[in-house]
C-alpha positions in Angstrom: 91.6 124.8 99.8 94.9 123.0 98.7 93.7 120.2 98.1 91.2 122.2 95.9 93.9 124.3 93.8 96.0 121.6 93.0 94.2 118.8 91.5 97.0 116.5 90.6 98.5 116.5 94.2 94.6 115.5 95.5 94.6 112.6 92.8 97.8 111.4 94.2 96.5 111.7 97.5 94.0 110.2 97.8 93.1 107.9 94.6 92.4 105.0 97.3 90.9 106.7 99.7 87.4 106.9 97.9 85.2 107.8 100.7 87.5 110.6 101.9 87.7 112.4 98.2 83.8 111.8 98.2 83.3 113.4 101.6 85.7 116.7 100.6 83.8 116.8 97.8 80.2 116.9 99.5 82.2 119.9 101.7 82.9 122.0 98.7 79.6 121.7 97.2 77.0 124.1 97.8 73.8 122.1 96.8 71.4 124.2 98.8 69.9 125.7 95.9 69.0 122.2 93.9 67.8 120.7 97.5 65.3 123.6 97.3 64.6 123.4 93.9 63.5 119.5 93.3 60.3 119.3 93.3 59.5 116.0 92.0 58.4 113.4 94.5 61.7 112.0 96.5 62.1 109.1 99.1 64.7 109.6 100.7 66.5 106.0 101.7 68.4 106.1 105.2 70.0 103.7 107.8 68.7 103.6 110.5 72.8 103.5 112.1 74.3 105.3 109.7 77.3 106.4 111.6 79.2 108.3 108.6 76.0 110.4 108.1 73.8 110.9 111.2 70.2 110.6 110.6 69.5 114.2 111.6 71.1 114.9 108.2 68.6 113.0 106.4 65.8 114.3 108.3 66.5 117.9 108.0 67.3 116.8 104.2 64.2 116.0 104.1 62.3 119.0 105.6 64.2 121.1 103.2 62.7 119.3 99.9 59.5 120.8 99.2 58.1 117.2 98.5 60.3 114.4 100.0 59.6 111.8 102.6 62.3 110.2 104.8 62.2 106.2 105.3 64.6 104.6 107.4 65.9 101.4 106.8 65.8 99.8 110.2 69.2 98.4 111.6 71.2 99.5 108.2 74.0 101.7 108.2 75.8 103.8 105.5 76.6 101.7 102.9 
């Protein structure tokens, strides 16, 4: 929540630390509602060893897009 309110002190932060700002900012995002709401056919790219993102979050991903199918890529991990 600090990090939140004060914008310039999370720039200074963390301006190298580009995975960490991206992962607080997946946090305070609430994308349940455009999840639900794509409809267009998605494949859904995910490694097989992802270790930064399990691949129970791609799955249930997934499950929750009313037309998406899961492929994992066998052996890769997150990036």
């Amino acid at each position: 929540g600090f990090l939140r309110a004060n914008p310039a002190i999370r720039s200074l932060l963390l301006r190298d630390q580009v995975m960490l700002d991206a992962a607080i900012g997946l946090v305070e995002t609430d994308f349940s509602a455009a999840i639900r709401n794509t409809h267009t056919a998605t494949f859904i790219l995910w490694g097989s060893e992802d270790q930064v993102t399990p691949v129970r979050t791609g799955r249930l991903l997934a499950n929750r897009m009313p037309n998406a199918r899961l492929y994992l890529v066998p052996g890769a991990r997150h990036v």
